[in-house]
N, CA, C and O atoms as a GROMACS GRO file, in nm:
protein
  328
    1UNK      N    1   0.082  -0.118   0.000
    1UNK     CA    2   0.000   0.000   0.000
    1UNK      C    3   0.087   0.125   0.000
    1UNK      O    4   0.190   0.123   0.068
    2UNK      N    5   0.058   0.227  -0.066
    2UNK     CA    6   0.146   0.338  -0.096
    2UNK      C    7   0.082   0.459   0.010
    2UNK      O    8  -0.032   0.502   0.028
    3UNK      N    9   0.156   0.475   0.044
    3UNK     CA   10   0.113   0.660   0.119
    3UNK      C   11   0.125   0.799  -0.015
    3UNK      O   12   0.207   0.831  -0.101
    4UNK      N   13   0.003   0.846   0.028
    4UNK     CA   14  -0.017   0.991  -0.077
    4UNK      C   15   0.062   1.060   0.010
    4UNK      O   16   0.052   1.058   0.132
    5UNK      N   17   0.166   1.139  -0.076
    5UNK     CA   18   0.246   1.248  -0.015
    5UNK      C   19   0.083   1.344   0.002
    5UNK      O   20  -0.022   1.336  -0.061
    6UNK      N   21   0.134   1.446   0.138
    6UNK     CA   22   0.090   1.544   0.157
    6UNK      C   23   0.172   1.649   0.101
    6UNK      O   24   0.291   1.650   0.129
    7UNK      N   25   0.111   1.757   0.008
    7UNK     CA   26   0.143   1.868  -0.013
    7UNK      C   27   0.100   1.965   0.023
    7UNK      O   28  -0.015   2.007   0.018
    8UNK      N   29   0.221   2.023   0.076
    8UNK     CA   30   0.179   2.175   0.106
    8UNK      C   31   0.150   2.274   0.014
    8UNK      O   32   0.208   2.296  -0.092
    9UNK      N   33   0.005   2.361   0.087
    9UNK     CA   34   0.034   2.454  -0.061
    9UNK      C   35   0.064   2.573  -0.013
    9UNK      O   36  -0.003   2.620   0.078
   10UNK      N   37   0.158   2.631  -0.062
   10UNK     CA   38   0.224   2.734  -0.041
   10UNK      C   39   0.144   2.904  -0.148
   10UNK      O   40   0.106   2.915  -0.265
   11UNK      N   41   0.149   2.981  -0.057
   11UNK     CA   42   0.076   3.075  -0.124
   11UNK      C   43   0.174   3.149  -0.204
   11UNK      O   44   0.245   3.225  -0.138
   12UNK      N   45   0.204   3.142  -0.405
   12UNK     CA   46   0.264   3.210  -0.417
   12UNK      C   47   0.279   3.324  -0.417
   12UNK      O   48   0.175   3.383  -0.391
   13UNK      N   49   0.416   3.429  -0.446
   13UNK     CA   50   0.380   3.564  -0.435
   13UNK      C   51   0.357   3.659  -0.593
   13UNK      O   52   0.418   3.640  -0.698
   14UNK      N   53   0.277   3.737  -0.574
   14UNK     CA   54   0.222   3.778  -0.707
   14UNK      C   55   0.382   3.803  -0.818
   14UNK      O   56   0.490   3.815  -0.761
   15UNK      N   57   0.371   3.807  -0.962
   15UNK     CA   58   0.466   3.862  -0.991
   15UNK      C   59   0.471   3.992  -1.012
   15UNK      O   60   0.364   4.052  -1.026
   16UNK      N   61   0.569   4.048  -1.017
   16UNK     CA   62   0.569   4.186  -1.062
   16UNK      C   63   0.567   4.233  -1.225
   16UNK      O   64   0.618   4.178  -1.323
   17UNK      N   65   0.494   4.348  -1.215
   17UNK     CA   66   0.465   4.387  -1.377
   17UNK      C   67   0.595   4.341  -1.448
   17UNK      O   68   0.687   4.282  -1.393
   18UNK      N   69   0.590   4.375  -1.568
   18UNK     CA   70   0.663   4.295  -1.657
   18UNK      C   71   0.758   4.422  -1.687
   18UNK      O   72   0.692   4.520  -1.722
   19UNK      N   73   0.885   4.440  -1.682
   19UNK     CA   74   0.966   4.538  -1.705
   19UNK      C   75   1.009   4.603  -1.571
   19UNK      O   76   1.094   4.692  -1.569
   20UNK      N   77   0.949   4.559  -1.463
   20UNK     CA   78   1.041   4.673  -1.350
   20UNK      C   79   1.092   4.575  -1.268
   20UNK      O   80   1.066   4.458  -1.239
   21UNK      N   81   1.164   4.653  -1.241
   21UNK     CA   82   1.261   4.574  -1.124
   21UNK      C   83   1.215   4.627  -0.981
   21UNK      O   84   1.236   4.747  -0.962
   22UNK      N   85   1.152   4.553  -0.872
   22UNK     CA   86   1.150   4.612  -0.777
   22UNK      C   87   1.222   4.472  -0.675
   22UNK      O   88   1.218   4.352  -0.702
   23UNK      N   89   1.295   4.550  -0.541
   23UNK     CA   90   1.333   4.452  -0.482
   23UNK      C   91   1.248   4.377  -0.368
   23UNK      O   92   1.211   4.436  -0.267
   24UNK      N   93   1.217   4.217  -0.396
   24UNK     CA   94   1.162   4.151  -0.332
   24UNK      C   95   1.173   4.116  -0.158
   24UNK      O   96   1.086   4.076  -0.080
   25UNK      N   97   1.270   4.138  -0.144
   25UNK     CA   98   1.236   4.176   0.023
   25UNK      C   99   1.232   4.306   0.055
   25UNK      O  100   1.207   4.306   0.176
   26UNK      N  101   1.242   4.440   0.012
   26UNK     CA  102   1.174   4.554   0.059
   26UNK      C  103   1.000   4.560   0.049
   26UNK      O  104   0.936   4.647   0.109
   27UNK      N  105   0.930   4.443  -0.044
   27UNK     CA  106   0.870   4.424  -0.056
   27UNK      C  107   0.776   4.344   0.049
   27UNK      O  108   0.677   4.398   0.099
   28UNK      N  109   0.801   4.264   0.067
   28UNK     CA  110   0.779   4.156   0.167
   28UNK      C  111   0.786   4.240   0.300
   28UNK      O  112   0.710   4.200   0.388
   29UNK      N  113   0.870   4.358   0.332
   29UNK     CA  114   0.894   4.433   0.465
   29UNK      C  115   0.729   4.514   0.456
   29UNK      O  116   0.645   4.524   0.546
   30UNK      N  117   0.724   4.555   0.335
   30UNK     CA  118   0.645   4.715   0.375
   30UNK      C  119   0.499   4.590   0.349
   30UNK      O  120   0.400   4.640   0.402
   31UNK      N  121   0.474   4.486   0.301
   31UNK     CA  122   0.343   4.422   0.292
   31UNK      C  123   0.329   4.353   0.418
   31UNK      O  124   0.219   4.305   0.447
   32UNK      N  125   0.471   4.336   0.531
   32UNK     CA  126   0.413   4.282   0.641
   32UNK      C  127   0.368   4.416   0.747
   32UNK      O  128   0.297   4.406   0.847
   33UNK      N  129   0.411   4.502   0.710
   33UNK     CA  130   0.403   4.637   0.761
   33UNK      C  131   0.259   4.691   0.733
   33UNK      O  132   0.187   4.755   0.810
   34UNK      N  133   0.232   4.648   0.595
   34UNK     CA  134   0.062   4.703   0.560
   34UNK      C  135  -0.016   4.593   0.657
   34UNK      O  136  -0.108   4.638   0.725
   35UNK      N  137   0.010   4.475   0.667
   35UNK     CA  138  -0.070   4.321   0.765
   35UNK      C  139  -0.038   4.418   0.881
   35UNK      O  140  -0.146   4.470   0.912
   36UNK      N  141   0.041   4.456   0.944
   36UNK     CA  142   0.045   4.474   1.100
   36UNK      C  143  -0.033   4.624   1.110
   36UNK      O  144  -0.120   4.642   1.197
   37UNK      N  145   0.001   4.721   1.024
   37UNK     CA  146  -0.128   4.835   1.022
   37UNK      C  147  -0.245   4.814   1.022
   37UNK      O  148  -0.320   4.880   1.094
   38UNK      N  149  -0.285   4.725   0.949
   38UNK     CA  150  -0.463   4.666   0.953
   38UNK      C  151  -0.474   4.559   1.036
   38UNK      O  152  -0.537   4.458   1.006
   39UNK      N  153  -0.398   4.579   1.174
   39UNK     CA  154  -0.400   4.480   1.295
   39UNK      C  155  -0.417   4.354   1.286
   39UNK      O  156  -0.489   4.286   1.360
   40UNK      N  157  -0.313   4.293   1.142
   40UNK     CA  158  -0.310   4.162   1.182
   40UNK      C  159  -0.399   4.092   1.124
   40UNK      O  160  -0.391   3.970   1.143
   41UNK      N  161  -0.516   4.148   1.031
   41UNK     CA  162  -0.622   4.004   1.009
   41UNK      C  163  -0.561   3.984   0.922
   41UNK      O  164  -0.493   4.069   0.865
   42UNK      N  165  -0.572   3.866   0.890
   42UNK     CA  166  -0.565   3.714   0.774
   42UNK      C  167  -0.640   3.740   0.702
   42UNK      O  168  -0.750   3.777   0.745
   43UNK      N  169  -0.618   3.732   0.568
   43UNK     CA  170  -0.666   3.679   0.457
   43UNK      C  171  -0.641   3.805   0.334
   43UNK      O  172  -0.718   3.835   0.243
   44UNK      N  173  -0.543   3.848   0.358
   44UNK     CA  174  -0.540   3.995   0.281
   44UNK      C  175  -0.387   3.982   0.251
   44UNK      O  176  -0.332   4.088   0.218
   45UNK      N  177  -0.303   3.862   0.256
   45UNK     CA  178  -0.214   3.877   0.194
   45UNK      C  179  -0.136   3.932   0.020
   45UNK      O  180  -0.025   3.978  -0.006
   46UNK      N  181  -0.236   3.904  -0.057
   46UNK     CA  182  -0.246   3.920  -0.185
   46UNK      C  183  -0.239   4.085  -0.247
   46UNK      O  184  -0.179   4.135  -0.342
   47UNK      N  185  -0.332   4.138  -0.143
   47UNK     CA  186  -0.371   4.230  -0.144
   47UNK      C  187  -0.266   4.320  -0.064
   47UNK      O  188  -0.253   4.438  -0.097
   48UNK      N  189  -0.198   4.270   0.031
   48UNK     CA  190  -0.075   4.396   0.082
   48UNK      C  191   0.013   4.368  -0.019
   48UNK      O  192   0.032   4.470  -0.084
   49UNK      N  193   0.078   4.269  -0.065
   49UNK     CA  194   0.147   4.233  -0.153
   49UNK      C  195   0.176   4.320  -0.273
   49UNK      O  196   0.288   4.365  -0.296
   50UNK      N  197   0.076   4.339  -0.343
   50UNK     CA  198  -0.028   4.423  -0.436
   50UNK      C  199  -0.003   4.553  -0.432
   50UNK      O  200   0.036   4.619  -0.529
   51UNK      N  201  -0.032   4.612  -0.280
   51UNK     CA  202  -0.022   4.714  -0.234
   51UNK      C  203   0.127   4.777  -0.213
   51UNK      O  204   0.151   4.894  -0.241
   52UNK      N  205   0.200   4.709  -0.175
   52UNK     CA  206   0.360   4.707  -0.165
   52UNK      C  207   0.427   4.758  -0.274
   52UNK      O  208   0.496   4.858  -0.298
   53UNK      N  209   0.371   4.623  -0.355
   53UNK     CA  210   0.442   4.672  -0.496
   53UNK      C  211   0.393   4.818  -0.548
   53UNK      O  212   0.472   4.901  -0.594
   54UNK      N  213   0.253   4.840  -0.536
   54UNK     CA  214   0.225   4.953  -0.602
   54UNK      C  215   0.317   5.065  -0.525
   54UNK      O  216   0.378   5.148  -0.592
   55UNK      N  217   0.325   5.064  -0.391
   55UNK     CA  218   0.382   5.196  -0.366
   55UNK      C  219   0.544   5.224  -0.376
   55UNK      O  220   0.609   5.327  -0.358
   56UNK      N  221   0.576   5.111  -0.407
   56UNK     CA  222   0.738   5.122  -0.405
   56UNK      C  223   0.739   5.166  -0.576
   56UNK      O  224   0.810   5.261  -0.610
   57UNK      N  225   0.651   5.083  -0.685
   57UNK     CA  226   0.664   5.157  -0.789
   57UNK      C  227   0.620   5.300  -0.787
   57UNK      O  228   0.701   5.369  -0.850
   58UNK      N  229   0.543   5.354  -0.747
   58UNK     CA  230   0.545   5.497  -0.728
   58UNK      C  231   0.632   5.571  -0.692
   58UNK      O  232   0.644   5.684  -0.741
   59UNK      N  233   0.730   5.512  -0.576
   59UNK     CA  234   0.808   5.556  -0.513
   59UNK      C  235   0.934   5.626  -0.601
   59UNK      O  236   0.990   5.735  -0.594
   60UNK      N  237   0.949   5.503  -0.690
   60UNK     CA  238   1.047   5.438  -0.807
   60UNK      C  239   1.051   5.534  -0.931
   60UNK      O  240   1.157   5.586  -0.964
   61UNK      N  241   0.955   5.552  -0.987
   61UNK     CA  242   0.909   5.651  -1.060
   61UNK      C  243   0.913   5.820  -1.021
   61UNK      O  244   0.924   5.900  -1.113
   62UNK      N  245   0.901   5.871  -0.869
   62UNK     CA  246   0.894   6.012  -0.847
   62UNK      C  247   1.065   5.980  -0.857
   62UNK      O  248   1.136   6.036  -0.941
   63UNK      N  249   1.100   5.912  -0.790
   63UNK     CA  250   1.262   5.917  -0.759
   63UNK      C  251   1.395   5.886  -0.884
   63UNK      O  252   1.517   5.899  -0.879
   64UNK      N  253   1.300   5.839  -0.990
   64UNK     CA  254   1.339   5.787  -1.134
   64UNK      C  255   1.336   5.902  -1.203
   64UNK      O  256   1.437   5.914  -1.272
   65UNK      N  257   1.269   5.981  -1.212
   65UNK     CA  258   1.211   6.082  -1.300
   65UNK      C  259   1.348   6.204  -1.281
   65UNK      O  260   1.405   6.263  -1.373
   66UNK      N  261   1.382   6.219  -1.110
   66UNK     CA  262   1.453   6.363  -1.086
   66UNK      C  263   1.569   6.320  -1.103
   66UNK      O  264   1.633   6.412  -1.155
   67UNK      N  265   1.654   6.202  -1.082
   67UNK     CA  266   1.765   6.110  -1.136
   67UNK      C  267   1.761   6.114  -1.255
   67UNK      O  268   1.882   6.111  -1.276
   68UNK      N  269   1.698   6.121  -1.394
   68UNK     CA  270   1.714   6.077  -1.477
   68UNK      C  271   1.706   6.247  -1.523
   68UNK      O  272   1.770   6.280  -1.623
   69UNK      N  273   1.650   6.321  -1.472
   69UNK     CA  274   1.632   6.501  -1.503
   69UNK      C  275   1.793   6.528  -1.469
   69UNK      O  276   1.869   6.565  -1.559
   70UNK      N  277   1.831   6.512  -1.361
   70UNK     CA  278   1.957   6.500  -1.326
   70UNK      C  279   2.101   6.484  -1.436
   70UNK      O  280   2.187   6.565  -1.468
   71UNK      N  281   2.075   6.327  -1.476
   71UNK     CA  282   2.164   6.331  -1.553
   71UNK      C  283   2.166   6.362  -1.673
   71UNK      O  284   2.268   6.382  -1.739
   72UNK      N  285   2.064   6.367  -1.707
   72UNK     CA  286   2.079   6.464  -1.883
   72UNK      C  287   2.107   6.618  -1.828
   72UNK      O  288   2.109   6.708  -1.912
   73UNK      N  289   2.124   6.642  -1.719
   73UNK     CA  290   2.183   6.801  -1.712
   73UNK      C  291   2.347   6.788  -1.671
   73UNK      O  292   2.435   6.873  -1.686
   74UNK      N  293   2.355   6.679  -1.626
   74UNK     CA  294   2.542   6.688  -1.632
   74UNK      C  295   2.564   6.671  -1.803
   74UNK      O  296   2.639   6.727  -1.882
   75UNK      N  297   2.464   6.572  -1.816
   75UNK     CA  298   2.544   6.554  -1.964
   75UNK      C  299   2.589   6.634  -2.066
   75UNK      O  300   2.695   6.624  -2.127
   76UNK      N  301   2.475   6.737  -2.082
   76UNK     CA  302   2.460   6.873  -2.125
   76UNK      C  303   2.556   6.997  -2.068
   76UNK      O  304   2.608   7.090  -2.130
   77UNK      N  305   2.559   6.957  -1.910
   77UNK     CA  306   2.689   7.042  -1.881
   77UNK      C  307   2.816   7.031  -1.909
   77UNK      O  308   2.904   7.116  -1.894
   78UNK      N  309   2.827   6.898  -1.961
   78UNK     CA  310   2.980   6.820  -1.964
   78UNK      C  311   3.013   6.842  -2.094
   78UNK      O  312   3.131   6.865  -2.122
   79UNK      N  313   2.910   6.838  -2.199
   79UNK     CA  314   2.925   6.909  -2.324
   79UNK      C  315   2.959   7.031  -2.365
   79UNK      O  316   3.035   7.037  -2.462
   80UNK      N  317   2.921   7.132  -2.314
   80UNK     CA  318   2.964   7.269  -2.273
   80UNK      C  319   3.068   7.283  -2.245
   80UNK      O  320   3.152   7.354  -2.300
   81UNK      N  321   3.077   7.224  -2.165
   81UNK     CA  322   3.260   7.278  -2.068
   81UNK      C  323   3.374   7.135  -2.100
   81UNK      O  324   3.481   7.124  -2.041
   82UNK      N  325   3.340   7.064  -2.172
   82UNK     CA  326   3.422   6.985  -2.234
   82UNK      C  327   3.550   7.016  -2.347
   82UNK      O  328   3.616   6.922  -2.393
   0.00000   0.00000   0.00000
């Protein structure tokens, strides 16, 4: 007689949009951070998850935008005084 393995099912974690890079344990910090703000109930993992990602891409983007304003003005300066 054979024994059925038990499997665990493990809840995976969503992927992230297709083209950005965000890092997966700053992720995992600020979605256990959104669970412990909404005191802890269960069943909303998906959904901080979700939430995580969205705000770090926001984050990513205000902070992408003045970095990237940034360096096309050295570049432009470096041309000048080159």
């Amino acid at each position: 007689m054979q024994r059925k393995k038990s499997k665990a099912k493990a809840t995976p974690s969503p992927p992230a949009p297709v083209g950005v890079d965000v890092d997966k344990d700053v992720v995992v910090r600020l979605a256990y951070e959104l669970y412990v703000r909404r005191g802890g109930e269960h069943g909303h993992d998906v959904e901080d998850w979700l939430m995580a990602e969205q705000i770090l891409l926001e984050q990513k983007k205000r902070s992408g935008s003045t970095r990237r304003a940034s360096d096309a003005t050295r570049r432009r300066e470096g041309k000048f005084y080159s």
